[in-house]
ZAMARGU-4260 file (C-alpha; in steps of 0.2 Angstrom, whole numbers, plus 5000, padded with zeros to 4 digits):
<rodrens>
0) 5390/5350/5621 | 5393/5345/5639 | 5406/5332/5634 | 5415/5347/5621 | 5414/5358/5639
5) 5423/5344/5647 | 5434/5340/5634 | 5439/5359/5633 | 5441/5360/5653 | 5453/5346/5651
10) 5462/5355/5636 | 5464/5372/5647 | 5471/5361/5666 | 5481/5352/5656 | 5488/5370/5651
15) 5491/5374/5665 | 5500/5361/5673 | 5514/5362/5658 | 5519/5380/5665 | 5533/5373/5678
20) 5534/5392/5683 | 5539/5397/5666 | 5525/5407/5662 | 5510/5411/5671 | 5490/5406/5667
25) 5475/5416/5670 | 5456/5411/5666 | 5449/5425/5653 | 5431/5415/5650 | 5417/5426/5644
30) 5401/5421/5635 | 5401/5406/5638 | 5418/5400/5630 | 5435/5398/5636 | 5451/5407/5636
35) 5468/5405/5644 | 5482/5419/5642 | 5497/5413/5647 | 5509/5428/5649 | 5529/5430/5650
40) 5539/5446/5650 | 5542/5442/5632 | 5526/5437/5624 | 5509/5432/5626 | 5501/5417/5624
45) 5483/5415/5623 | 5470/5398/5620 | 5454/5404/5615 | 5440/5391/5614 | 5422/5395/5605
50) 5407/5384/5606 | 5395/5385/5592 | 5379/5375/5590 | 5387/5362/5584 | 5405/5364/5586
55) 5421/5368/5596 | 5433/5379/5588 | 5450/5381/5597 | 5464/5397/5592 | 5482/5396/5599
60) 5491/5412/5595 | 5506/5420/5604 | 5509/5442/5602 | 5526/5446/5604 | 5532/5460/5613
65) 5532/5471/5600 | 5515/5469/5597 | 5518/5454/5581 | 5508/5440/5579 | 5521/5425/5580
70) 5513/5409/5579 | 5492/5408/5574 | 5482/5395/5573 | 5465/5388/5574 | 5456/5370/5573
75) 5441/5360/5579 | 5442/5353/5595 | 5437/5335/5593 | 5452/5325/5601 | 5463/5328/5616
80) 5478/5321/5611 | 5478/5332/5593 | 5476/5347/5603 | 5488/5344/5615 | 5502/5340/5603
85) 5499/5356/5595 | 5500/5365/5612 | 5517/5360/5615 | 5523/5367/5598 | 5513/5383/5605
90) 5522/5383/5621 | 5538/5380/5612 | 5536/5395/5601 | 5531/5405/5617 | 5545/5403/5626
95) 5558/5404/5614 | 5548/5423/5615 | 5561/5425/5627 | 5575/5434/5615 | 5564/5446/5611
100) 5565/5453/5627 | 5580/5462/5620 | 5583/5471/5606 | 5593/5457/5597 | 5610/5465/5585
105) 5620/5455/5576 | 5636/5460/5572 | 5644/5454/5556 | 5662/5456/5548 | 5672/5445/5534
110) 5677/5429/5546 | 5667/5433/5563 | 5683/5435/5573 | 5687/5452/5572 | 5671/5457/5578
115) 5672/5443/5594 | 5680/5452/5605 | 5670/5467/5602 | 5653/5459/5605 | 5660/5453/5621
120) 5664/5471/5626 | 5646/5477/5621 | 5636/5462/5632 | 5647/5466/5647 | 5643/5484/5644
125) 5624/5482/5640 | 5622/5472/5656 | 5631/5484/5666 | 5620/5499/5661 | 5604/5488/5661
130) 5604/5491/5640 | 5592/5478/5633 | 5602/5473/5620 | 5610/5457/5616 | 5624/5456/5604
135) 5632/5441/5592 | 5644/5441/5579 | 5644/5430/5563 | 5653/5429/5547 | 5647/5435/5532
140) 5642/5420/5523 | 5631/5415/5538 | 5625/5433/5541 | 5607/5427/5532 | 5603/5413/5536
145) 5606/5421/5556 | 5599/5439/5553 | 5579/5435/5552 | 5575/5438/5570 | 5586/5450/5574
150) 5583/5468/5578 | 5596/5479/5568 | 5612/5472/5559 | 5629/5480/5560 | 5642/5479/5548
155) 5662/5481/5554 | 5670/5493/5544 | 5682/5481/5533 | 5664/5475/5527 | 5657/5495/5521
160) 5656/5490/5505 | 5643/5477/5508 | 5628/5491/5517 | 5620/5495/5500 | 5617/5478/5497
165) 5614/5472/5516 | 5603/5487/5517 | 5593/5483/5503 | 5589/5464/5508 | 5581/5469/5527
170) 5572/5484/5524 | 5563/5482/5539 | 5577/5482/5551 | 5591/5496/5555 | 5606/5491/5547
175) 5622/5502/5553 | 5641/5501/5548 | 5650/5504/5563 | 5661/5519/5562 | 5679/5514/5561
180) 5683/5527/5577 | 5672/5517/5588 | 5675/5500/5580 | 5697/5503/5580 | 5696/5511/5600
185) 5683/5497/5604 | 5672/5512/5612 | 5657/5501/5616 | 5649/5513/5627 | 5647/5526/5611
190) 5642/5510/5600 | 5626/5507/5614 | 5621/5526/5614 | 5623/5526/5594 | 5610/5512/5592
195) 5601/5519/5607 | 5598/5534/5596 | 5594/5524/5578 | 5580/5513/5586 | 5572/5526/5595
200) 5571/5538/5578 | 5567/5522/5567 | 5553/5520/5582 | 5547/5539/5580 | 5547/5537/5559
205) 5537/5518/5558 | 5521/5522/5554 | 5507/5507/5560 | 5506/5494/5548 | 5492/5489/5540
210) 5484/5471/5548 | 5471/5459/5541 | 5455/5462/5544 | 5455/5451/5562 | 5463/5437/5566
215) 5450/5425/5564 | 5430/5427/5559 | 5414/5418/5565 | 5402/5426/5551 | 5391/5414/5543
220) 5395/5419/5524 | 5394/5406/5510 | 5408/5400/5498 | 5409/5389/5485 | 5430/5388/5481
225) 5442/5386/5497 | 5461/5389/5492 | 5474/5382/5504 | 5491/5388/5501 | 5510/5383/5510
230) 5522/5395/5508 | 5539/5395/5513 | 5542/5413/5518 | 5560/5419/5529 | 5562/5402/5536
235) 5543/5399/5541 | 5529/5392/5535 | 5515/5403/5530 | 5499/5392/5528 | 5486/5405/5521
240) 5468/5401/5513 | 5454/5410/5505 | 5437/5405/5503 | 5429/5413/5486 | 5412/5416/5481
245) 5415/5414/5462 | 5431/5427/5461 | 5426/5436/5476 | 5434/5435/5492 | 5422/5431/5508
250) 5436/5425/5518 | 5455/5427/5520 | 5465/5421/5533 | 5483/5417/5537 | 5491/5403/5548
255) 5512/5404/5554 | 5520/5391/5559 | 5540/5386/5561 | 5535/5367/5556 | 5522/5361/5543
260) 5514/5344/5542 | 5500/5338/5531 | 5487/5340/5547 | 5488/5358/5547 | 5480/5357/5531
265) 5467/5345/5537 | 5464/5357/5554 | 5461/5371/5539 | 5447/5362/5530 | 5438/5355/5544
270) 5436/5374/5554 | 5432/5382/5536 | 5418/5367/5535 | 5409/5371/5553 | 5411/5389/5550
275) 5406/5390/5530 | 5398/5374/5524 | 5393/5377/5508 | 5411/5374/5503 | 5410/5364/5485
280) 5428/5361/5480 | 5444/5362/5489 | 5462/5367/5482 | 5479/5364/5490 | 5494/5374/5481
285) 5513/5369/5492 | 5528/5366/5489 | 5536/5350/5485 | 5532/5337/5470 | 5514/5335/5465
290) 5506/5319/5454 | 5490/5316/5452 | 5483/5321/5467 | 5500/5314/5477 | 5512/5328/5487
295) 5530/5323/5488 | 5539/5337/5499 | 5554/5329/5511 | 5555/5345/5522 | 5540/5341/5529
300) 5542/5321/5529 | 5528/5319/5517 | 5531/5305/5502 | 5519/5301/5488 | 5503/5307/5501
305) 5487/5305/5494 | 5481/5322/5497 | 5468/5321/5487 | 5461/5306/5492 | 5463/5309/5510
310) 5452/5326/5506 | 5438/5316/5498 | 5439/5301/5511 | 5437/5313/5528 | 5430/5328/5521
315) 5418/5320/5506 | 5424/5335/5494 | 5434/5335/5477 | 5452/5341/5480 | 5463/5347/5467
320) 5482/5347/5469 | 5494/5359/5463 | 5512/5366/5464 | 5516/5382/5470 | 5529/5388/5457
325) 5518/5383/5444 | 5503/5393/5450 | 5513/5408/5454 | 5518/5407/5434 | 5500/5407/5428
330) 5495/5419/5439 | 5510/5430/5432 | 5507/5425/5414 | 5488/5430/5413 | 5491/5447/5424
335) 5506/5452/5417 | 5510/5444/5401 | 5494/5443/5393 | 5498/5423/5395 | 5512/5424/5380
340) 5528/5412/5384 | 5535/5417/5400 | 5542/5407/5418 | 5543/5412/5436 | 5558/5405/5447
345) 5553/5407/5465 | 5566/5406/5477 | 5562/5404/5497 | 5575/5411/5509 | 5590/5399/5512
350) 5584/5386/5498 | 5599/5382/5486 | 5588/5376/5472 | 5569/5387/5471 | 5557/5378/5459
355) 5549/5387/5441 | 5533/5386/5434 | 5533/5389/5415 | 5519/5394/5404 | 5520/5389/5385
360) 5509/5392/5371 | 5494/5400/5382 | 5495/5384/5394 | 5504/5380/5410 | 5517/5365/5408
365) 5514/5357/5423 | 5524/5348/5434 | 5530/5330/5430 | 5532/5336/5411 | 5545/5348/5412
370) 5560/5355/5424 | 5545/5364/5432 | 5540/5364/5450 | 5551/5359/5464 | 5561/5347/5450
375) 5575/5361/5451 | 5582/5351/5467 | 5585/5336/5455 | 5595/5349/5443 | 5606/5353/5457
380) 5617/5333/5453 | 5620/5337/5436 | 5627/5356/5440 | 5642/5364/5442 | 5645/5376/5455
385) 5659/5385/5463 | 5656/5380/5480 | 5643/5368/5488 | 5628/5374/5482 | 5620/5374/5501
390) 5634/5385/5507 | 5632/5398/5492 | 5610/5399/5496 | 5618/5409/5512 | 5623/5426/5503
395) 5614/5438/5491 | 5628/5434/5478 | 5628/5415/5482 | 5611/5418/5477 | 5614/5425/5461
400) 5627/5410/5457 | 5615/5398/5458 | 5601/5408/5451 | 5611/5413/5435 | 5616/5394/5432
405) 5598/5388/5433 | 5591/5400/5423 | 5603/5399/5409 | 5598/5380/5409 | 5580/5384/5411
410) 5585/5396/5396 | 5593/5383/5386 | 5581/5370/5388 | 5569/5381/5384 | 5570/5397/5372
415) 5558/5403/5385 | 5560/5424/5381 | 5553/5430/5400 | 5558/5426/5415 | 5552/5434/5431
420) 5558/5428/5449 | 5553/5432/5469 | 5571/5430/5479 | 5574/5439/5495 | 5591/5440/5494
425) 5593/5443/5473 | 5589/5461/5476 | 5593/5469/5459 | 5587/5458/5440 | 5602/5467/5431
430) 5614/5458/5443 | 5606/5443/5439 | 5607/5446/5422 | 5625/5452/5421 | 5629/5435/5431
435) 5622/5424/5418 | 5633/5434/5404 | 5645/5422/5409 | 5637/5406/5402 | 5630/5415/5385
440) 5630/5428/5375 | 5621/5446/5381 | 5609/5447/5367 | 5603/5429/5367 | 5599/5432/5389
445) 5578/5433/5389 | 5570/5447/5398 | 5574/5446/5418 | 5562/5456/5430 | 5561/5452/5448
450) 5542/5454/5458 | 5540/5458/5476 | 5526/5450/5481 | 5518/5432/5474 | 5504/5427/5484
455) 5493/5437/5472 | 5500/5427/5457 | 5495/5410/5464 | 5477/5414/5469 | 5475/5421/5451
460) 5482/5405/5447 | 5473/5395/5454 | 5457/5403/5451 | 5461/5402/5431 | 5464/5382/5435
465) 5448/5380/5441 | 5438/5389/5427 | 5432/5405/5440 | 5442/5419/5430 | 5445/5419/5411
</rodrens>
């Protein structure tokens, strides 16, 4: 224990000394553990480290200004050099906080130039009166893969037609079109007080949201199944787990991150094991190509891994590999299908391809013996599309492009009669469907319905894999 005290000491100086004035460090110990908050006037940061009987566990996790959990996450603390390499991806997260100080708008018209000048007005303006708000302006087809992080989004008055569909995609943000009297006289002022007005009455109607129950729990509750799952969510990486006692949960928990790498996994495991050892069997669901036990997922730099090997070999537990499109779909198929002939196509913010699991004849076709899984990016060489396919994943009817010529293929291949699908930016199935009229006849398109949540899907899944649920 008195070397983990030591080690964690080092942990918390070391901390310190990466500050270079750019945020401040204070000691909250109590109990016996260790914390260190470090604040900013946009976000907090805070390293909490717990000593248990026989192990250290460490949580980074910075809160925004607005009160949001940004960046979480938790691991043993065995070596230095690990922990600190994790800090500075912390630290980084932290202070790119900094934005948040203002209210962030982004302005958006059909080439960005029209709206240029404008923006430029509204800054000058903004600073003058001491506004917090920060202003940019972007093209349409680069509004989505821009608008994540910002505050409200305004739409120039050529662009009106576009609010229903804008409005629909970012429910959780105010999306304005700026009136053509304010836009045409360049009355920045009455632009200011107008969004001045719209925040602080969408701040007066928000209702608190419902959080997890706690960030992270030292109870001592026994599990037998523990579910890891990667999730590529508005352009982060959402690394949530469960730990079930047969199909019930004990444990649930939830991990963000803006990079992903094979150790995160790993950190997972071994904080579940000190904290819940009766783990028997571990099951990793992410993105990428799966084989026998092997993860393929280039985004992350991972090639042919042995997960499951790696699992056993540290951890001395059977692991079981799977894809995350292909769990989503049998989760889908025994809830909402009765597990008759149906696929899911799941599409992740900015992704030009998405991946689809298919379930045939009662069973899941997995992965390596059909188009499933993450093989739709292979799919993408033998396709024609109207414009480069990466440039076409920016907007909703990019989206729908690409969406309708890989489903009429998957359709094709296939005969398979339902196809449900999870796209933030495909906002409405009949468009979808009305696209893919194009390339074959209306009565021969298969039932399209689109889901808004999947995380559900892939547990079920996943459960059903490993024989807990019928």
């Amino acid at each position: 224990m008195e070397y983990k005290q030591m080690l964690a000491e080092e942990l918390l100086k070391w901390a310190v000394s990466k500050s270079d004035g750019k945020y401040t460090c204070e000691r909250a110990d109590e109990g016996g553990n260790k914390a260190l908050v470090l604040t900013t006037p946009y976000a907090e940061g805070r390293i909490s480290i717990t000593f248990l009987e026989k192990y250290t566990i460490t949580e980074y996790r910075i809160r925004n200004d607005k009160e949001e959990d940004v960046f979480y996450l938790h691991f043993e603390l065995q070596n230095l050099e690990h922990a600190e390499e994790l800090f500075m991806e912390m630290r980084e997260c932290l202070l790119k906080q900094r934005e948040s100080k203002n209210r962030n708008i982004l302005l958006c018209c059909t080439c960005g130039l029209t709206t240029s000048f404008f923006t430029m007005k509204l800054n000058e303006t903004a600073e003058l009166l001491g506004t917090k708000m920060h202003f940019s302006a972007v093209p349409y087809e680069m509004l989505f893969e821009n608008a994540d992080d910002k505050d409200a989004i305004l739409i120039a008055p050529q662009m009106g037609y576009k609010f229903d569909s804008i409005n629909n995609i970012y429910t959780d943000k105010l999306v304005m079109k700026i009136p053509a009297k304010i836009f045409s006289s360049y009355d920045v002022a009455a632009m200011i007080t107008l969004l001045s007005e719209e925040f602080q009455k969408s701040k007066e109607d928000d209702k608190p949201a419902q959080k997890e129950d706690g960030i992270f729990s030292l109870k001592e509750e026994a599990g037998s199944l523990l579910i890891v799952s990667v999730i590529n969510m508005e352009r982060r990486t959402q690394i949530a787990y469960r730990v079930y006692d047969r199909d019930t949960v004990v444990t649930a928990k939830q991990i963000t991150k803006e990079r992903y790498s094979f150790s995160d996994i790993q950190d997972v495991i071994q904080t579940v094991l000190v904290l819940k050892p009766q783990i028997s069997a571990i099951c990793i669901v992410t993105p990428g190509m799966t084989n026998e036990g092997r993860l393929t997922y280039e985004d992350a730099g991972i090639f042919s891994l042995d997960v499951c090997g790696t699992i056993k070999e540290q951890f001395g537990l059977d692991a079981y590999l799977f894809n995350d499109a292909d769990m989503i779909a049998l989760g889908y198929a025994a809830k909402e299908r009765d597990m008759q002939d149906s696929a899911f196509y799941f599409v992740p913010t900015g992704d030009h391809a998405g991946s689809v699991g298919i379930v045939a004849n009662g069973k899941l076709l997995t992965t390596g013996s059909h188009m499933g899984g993450s093989q739709l990016e292979s799919v993408t060489a033998i396709t024609t599309f109207p414009k480069n396919p990466f440039t076409l994943a920016r907007t909703p009817e990019g989206n729908i492009e690409l969406a309708s010529r890989y489903l009429t293929g998957l359709y094709s291949y296939t005969g398979i009669p339902h196809i449900a699908f999870y796209s933030s930016l495909i906002t409405d199935a009949e468009e979808l469907r009305k696209k893919m009229t194009s390339f074959i006849r209306e009565e021969y398109i298969p039932e399209i319905v689109k889901v808004s949540s999947i995380r559900e899907y892939l547990y079920d899944g996943v459960l059903r894999t490993a024989g807990v649920r019928e």
